[in-house]
DRENVEX-922805 format. One record per residue: residue number from 1; x, y, z of N, C-alpha, C in turn; residue in three letters. Coordinates in Angstrom, 3 decimals, decimal comma. Each point is the difference from the previous one (the first is absolute). Example, Ala and Ser with C-alpha at 12.3 -4.5 7.8 and 13.67 -1.06 7.14 Angstrom:
REC 1 13,190 -5,690 7,800 -0,890 1,190 0,000 0,900 1,200 0,000 ALA
REC 2 -0,350 1,050 -0,720 0,820 1,190 0,060 -0,770 1,090 0,730 SER
//
This chain:
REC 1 0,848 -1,186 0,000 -0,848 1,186 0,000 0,889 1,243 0,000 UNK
REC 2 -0,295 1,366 -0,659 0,673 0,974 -0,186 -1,220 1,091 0,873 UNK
REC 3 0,842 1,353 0,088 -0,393 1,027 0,226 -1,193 0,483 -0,823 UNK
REC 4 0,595 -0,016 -1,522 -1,245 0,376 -0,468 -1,247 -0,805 -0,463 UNK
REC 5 0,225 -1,196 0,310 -1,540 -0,725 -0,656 -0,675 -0,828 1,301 UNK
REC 6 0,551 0,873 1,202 -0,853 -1,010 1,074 -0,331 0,992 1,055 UNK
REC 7 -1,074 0,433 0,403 -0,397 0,475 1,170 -1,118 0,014 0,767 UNK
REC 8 -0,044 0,254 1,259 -0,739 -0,649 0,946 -0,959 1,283 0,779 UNK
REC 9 -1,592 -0,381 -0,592 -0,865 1,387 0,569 -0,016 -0,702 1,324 UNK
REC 10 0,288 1,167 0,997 -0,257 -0,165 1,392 -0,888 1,108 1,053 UNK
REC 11 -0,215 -0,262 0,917 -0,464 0,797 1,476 0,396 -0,217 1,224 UNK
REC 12 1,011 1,210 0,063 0,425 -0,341 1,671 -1,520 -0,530 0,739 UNK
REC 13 0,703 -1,343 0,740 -0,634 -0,187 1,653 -1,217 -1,390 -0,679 UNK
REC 14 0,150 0,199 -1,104 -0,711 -1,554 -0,403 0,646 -1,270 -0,807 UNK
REC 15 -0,797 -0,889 -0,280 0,596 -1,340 -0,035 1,100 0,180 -0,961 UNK
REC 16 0,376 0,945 -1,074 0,842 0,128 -1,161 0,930 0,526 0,739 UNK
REC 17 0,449 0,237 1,317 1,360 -0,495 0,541 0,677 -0,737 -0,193 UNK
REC 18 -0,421 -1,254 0,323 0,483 -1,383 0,268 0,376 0,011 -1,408 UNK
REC 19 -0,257 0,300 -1,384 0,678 0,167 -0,969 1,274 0,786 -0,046 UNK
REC 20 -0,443 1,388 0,296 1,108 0,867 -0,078 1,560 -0,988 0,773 UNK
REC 21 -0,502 -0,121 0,963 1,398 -0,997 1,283 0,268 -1,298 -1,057 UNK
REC 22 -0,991 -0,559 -0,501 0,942 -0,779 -1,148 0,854 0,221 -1,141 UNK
REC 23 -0,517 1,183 -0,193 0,873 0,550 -1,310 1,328 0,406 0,237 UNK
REC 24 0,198 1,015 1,654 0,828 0,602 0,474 0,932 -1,018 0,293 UNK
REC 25 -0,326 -1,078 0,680 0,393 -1,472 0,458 1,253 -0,103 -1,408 UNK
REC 26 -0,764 -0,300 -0,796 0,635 -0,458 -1,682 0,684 0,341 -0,208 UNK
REC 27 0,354 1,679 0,000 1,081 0,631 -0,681 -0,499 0,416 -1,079 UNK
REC 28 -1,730 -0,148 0,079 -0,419 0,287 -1,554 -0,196 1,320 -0,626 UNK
REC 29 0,220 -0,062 -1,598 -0,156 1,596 0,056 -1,284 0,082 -0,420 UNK
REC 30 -0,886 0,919 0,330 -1,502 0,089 -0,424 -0,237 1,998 -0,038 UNK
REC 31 -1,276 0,108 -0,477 -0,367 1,171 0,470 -0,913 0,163 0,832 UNK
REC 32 -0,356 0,652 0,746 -1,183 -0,011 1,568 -0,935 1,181 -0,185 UNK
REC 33 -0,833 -0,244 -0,555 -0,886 0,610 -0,037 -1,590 0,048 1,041 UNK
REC 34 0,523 1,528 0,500 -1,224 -0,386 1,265 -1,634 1,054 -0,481 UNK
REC 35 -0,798 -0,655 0,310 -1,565 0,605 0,019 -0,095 0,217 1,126 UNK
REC 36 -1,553 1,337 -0,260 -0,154 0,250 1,214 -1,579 -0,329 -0,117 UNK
REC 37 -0,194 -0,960 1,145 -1,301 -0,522 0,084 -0,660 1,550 0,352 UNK
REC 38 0,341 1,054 0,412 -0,366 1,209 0,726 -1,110 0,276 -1,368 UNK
REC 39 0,975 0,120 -0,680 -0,390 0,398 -1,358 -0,653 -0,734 -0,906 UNK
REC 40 -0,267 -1,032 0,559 -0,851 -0,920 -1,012 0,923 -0,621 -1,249 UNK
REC 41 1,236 -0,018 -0,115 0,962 -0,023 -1,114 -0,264 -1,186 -0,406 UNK
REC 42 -0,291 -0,911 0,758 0,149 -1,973 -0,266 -1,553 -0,041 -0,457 UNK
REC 43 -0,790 1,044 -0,157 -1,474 -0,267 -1,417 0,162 1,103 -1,012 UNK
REC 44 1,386 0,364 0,099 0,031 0,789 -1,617 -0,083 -0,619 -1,346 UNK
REC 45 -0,303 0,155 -0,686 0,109 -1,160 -0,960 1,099 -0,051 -0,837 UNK
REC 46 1,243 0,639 0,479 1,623 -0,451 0,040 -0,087 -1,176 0,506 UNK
REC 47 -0,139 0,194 1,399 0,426 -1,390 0,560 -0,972 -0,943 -0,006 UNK
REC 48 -1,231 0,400 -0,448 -1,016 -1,404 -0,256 0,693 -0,764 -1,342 UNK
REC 49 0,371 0,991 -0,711 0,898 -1,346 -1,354 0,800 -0,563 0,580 UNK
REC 50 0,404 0,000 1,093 1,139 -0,677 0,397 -0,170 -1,135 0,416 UNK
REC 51 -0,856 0,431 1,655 -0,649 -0,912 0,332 -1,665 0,222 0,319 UNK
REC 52 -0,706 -0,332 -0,465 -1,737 0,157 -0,031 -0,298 -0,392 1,342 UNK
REC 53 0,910 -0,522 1,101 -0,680 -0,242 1,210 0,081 0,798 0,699 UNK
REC 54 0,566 1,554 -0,300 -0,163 0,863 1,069 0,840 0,134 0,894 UNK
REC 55 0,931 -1,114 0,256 0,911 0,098 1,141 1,650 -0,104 -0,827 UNK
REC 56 0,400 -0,242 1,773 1,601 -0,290 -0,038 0,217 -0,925 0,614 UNK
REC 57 1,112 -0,928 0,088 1,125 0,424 -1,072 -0,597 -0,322 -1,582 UNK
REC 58 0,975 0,882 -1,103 -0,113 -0,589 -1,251 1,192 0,423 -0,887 UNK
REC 59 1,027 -1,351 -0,308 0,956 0,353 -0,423 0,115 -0,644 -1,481 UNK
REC 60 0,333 0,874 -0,719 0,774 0,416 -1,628 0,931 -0,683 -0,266 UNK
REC 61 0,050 -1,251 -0,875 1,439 -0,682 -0,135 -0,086 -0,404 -0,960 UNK
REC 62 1,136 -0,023 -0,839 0,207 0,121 -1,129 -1,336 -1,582 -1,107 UNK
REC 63 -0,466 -0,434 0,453 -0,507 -1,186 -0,192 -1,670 0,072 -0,022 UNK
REC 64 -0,278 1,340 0,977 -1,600 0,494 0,246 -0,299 -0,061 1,516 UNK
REC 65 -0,805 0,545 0,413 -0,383 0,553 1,256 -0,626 -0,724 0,987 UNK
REC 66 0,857 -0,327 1,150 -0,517 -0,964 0,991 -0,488 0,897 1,594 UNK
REC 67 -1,505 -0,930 0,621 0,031 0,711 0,936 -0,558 -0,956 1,034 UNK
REC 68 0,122 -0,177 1,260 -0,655 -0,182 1,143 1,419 -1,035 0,556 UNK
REC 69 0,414 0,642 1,139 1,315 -0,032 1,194 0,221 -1,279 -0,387 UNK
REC 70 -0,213 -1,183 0,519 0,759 -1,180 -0,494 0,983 -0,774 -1,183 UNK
REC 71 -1,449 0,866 -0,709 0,710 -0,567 -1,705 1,212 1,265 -0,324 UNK
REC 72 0,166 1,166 0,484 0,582 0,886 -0,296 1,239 -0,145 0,809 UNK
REC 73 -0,097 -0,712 1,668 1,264 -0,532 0,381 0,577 -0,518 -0,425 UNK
REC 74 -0,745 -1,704 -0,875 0,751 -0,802 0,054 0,914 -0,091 -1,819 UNK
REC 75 -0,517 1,090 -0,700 0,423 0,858 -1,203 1,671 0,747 0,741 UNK
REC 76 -0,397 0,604 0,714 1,329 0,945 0,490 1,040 -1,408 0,251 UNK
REC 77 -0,263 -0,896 0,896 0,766 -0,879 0,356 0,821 -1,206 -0,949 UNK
REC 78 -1,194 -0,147 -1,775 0,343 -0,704 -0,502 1,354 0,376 -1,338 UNK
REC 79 -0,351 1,488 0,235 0,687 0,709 -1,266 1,487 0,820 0,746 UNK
REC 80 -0,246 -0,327 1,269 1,414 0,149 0,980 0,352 -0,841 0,023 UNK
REC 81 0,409 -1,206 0,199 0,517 -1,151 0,600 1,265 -0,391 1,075 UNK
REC 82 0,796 1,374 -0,695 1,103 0,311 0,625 -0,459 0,563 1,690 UNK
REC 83 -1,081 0,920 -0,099 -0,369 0,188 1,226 -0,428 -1,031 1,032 UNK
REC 84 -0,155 -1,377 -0,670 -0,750 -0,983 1,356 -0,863 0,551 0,596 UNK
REC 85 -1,121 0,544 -0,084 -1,327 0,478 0,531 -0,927 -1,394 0,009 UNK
REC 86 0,323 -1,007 -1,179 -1,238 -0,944 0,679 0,994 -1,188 -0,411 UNK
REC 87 -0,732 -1,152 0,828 0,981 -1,011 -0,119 -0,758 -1,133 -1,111 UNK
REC 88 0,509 0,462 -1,099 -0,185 -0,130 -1,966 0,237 -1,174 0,264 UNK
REC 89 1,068 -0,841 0,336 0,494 -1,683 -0,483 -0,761 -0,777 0,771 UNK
REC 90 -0,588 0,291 1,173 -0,752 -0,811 1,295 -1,767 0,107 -0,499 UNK
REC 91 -1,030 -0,958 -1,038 -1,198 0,370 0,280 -0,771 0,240 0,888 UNK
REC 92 0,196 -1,006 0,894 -0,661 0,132 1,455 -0,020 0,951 0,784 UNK
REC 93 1,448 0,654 -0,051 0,309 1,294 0,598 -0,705 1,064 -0,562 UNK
REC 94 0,318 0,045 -1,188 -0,894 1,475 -0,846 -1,452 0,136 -0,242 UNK
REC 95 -0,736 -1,563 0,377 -1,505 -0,017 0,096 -0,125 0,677 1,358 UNK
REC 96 0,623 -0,698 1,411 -0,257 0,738 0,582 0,052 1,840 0,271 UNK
REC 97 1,156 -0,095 -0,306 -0,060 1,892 0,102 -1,088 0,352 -0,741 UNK
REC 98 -0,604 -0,850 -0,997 -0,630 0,846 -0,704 -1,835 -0,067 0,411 UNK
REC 99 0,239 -1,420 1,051 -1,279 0,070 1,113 -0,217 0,955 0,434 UNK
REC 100 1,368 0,649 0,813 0,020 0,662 1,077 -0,386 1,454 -1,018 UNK
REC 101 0,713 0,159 -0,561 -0,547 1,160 -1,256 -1,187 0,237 -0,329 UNK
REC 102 -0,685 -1,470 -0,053 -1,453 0,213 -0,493 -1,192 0,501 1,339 UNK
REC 103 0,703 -0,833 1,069 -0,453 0,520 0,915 -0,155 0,866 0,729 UNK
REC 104 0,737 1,133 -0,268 0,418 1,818 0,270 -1,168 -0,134 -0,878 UNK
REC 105 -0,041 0,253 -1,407 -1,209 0,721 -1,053 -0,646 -0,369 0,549 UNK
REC 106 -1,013 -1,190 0,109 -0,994 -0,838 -0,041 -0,575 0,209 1,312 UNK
REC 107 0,648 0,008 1,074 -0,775 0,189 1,386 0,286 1,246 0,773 UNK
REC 108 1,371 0,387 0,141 0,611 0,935 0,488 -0,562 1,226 -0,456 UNK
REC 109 0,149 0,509 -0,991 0,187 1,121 -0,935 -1,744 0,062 -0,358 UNK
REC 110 -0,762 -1,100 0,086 -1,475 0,123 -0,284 -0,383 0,651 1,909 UNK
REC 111 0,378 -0,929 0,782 -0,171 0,516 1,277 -0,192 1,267 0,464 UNK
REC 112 1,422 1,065 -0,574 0,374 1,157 0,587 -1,076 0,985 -1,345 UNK
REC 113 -0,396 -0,351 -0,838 -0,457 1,222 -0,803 -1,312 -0,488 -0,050 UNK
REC 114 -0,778 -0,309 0,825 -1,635 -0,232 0,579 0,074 0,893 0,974 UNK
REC 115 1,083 1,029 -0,050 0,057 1,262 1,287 -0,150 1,289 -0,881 UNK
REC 116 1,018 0,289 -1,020 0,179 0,733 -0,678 -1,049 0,078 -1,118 UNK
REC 117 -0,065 -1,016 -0,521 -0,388 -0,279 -1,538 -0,989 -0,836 0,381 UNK
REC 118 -1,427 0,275 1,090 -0,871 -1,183 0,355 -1,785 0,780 -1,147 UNK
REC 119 0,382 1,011 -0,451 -1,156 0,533 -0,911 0,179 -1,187 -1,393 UNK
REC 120 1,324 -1,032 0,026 -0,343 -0,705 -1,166 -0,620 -1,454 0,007 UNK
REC 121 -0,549 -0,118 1,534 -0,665 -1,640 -0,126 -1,886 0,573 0,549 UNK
REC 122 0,034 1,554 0,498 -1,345 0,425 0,685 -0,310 1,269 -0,303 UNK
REC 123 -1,096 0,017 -0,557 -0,351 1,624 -0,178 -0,611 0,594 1,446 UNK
REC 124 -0,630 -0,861 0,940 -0,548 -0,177 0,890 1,101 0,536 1,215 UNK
REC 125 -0,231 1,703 0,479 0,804 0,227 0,884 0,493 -0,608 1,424 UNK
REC 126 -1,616 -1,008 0,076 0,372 -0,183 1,579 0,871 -1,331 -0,066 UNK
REC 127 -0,288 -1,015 -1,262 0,614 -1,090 -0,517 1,955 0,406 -0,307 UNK
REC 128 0,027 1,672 -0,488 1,293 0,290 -0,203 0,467 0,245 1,433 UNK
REC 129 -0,172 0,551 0,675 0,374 -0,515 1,429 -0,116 -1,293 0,979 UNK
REC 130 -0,341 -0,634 -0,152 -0,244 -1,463 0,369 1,422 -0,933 -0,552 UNK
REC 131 0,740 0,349 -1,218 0,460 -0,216 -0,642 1,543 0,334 0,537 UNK
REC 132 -0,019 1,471 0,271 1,243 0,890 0,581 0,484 -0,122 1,495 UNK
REC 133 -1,489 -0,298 0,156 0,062 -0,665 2,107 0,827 -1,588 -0,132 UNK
REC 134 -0,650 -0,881 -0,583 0,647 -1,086 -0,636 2,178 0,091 -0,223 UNK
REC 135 0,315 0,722 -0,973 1,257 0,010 -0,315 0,696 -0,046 0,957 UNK
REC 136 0,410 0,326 1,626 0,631 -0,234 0,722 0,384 -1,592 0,752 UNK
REC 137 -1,010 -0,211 -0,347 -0,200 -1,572 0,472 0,760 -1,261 -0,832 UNK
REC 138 -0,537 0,477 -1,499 0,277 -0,446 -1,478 1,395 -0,142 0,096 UNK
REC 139 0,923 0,743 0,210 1,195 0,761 -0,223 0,853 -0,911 1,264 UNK
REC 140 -0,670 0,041 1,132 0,444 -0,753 0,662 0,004 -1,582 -0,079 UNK
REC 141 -0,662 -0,255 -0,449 -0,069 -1,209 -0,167 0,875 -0,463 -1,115 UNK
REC 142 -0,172 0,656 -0,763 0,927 -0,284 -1,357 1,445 0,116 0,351 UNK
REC 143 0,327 0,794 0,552 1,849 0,151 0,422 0,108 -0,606 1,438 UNK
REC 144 -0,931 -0,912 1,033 0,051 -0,782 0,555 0,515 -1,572 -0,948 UNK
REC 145 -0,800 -0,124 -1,302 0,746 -1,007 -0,711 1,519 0,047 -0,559 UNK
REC 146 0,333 1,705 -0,745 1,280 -0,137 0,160 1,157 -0,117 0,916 UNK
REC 147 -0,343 0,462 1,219 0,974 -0,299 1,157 -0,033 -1,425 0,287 UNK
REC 148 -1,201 -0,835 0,313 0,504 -1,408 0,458 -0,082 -1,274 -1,464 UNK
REC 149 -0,368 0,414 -0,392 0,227 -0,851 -1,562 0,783 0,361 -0,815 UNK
REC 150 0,536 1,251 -0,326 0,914 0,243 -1,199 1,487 0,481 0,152 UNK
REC 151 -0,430 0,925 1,331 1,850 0,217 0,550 0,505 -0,639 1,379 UNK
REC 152 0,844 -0,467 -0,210 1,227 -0,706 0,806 0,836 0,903 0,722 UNK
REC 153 1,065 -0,959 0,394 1,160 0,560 0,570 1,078 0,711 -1,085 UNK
REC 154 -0,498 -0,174 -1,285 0,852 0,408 -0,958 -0,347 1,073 -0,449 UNK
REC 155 0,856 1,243 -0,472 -0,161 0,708 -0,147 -1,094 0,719 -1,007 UNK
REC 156 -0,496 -0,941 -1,372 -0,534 0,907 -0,631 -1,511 -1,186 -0,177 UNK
REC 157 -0,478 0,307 -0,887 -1,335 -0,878 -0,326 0,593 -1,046 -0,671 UNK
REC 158 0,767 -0,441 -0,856 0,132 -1,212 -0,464 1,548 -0,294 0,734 UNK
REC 159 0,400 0,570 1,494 1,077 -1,021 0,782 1,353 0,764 -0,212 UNK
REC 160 0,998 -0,305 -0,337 1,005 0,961 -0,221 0,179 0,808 -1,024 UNK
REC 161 -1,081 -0,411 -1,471 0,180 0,563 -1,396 -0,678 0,998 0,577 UNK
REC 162 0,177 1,492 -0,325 -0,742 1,088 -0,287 -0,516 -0,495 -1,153 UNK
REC 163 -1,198 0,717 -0,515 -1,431 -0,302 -1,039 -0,750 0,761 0,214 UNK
REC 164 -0,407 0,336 -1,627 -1,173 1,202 -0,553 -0,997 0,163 1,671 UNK
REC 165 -0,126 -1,310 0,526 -1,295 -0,025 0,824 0,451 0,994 1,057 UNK
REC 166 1,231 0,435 0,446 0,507 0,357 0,952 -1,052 1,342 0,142 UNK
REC 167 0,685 0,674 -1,321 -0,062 1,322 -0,281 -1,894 0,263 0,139 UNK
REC 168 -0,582 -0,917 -0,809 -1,776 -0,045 0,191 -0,385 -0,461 1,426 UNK
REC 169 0,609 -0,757 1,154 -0,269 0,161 0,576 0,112 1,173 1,372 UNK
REC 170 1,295 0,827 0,007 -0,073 1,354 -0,112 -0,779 1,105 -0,341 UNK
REC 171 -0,363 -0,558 -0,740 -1,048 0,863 -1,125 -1,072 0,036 1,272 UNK
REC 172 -0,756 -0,802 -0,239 -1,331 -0,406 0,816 0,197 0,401 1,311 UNK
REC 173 1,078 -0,513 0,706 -0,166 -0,009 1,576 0,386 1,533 0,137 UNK
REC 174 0,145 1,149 -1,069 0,055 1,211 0,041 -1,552 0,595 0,215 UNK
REC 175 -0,916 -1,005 -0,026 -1,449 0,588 -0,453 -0,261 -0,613 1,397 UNK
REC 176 -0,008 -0,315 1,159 -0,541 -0,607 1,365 -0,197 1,858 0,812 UNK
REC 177 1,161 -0,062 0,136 -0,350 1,594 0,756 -1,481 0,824 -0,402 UNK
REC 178 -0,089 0,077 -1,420 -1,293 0,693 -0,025 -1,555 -0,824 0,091 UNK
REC 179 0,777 -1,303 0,288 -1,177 -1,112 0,045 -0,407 -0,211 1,340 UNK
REC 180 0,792 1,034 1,152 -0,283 -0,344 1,402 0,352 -0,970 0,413 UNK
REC 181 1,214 -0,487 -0,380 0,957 -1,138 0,279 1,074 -0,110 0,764 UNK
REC 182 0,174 -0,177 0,768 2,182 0,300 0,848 0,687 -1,149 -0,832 UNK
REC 183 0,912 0,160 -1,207 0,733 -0,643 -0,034 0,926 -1,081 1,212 UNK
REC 184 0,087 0,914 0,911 0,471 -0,828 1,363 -0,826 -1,450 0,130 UNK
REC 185 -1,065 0,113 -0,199 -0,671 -1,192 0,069 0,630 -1,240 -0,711 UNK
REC 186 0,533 0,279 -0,933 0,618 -1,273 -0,764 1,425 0,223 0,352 UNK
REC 187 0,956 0,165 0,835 1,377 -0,172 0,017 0,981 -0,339 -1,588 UNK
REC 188 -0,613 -1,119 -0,618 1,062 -0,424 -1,005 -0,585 0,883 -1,074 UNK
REC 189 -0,558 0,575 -0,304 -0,549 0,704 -0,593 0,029 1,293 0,018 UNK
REC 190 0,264 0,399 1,060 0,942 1,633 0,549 1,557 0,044 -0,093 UNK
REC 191 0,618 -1,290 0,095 0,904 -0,429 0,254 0,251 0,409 -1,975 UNK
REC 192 -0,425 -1,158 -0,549 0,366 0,111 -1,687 -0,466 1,086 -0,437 UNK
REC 193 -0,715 1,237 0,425 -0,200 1,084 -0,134 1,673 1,097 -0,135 UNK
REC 194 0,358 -0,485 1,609 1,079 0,734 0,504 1,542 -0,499 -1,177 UNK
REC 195 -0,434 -1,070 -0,306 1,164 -0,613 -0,950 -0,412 0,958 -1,050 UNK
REC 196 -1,042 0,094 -0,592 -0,067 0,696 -1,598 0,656 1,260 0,266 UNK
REC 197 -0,741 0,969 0,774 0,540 1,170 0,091 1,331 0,073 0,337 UNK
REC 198 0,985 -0,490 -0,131 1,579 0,119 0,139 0,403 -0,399 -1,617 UNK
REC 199 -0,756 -0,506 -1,165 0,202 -0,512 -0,947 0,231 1,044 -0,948 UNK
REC 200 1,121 0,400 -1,003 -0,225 1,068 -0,611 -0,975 0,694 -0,692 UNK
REC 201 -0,698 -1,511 -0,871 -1,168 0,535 -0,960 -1,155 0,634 0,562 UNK
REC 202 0,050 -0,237 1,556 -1,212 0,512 0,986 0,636 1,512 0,293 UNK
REC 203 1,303 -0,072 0,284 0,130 1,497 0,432 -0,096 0,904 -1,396 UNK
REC 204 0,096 -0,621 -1,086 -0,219 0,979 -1,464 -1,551 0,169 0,028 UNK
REC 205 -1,067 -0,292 0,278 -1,282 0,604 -0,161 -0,069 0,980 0,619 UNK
REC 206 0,907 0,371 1,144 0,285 1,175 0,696 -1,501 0,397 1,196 UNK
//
C-alpha cells in the first residue's frame, strides 16, 4: 500500500481507531482523513460513494473500498506481515482473534451505542430510555467476559503476540467511562489498557 492510493475516513473517539492503531502499528503509509459527524460530513454524498453506510471506518485501497473494524483489521495485518499483528500461519489462532474481534462489533460495540445511538432500534422515547438505562449493565457484562474468558496472565489478547485485537480492544474499553462503568472493575482490562497507552501508535492519536 502507498500514500497515495490508500486512505482511511476516520472519527476521533470511535470504533475507526482500532484501525488507525493498526495502520500506525504497520509502518503503513496511508492518508487520514477525518469527518465531522458535527457536521453531518459521513451523509454527504462524497462520502456516501464511498461508503453508503454512513459510517466509519472506511478505507480506500488500491483494490476498492473496505469497511466495518474486523475485516479492515485483519486487511491492515494481512498486507503488513512484517508487522506480526495477527498470527497468519496458526488457523486456530487467527479464528480466534477474530472471535474475539467479532465479539467487540457484535456485542460490545452494539451494547455501548443503545446509549448514544438508541433512536435507531425505537422511535418510542420512553422505550429509548429503557434502552440507555439498560447499557450499563450490557457493558458490564460483556467486559466481565473479556476479563475472565479472554485475558490471562499474558500480556495482550492473543498471549504474548500483540494483535490488531489489542488496539480494538482499547478502542472499546475507551467507551466504559461514558457508559457509567469503572474500568477498575475489570483489573486485566485496566491493566491492558495501561499497557496500550505506553505504546507509540497510542501516544500518536495524541
Amino acid at each position: 500500500m502507498t500514500k497515495s492510493d490508500t486512505t482511511l475516513f476516520f472519527v476521533p473517539g470511535t470504533c475507526a481507531q482500532a484501525v488507525l492503531i493498526a495502520l500506525y502499528e504497520a509502518n503503513a503509509d496511508f492518508n487520514l482523513k477525518t469527518l465531522s459527524f458535527a457536521d453531518n460530513q459521513q451523509r454527504s454524498p462524497e462520502y456516501l460513494a464511498i461508503n453508503p453506510k454512513s459510517r466509519v471506518p472506511a478505507l480506500v485501497t488500491p483494490q476498492g473500498v473496505l469497511t466495518e473494524v474486523p475485516a479492515l483489521l485483519l486487511y491492515v495485518a494481512q498486507t503488513h506481515p512484517q508487522a506480526n499483528l495477527a498470527p497468519l500461519n496458526d488457523p486456530f489462532a487467527l479464528a480466534r482473534m477474530q472471535e474475539f474481534n467479532a465479539y467487540l462489533a457484535s456485542t460490545l460495540h452494539i451494547s455501548h451505542a443503545h446509549r448514544p445511538r438508541a433512536s435507531r432500534w425505537a422511535d418510542d422515547e420512553a422505550a429509548q430510555a429503557s434502552m440507555r438505562a439498560k447499557v450499563p449493565q450490557n457493558m458490564r457484562d460483556g467486559f466481565a467476559v473479556i476479563e475472565n474468558h479472554y485475558l490471562g496472565d499474558k500480556p495482550w489478547v492473543m498471549g504474548d503476540q500483540f494483535t490488531v485485537a489489542d488496539g480494538y480492544l482499547y478502542t472499546i474499553a475507551g467507551w466504559l467511562e461514558s457508559d457509567a462503568v469503572d474500568i477498575a472493575e475489570f483489573p486485566r482490562v485496566a491493566a491492558h489498557s495501561a499497557r496500550m497507552r505506553e505504546r507509540a501508535s497510542v501516544k500518536k492519536l495524541g
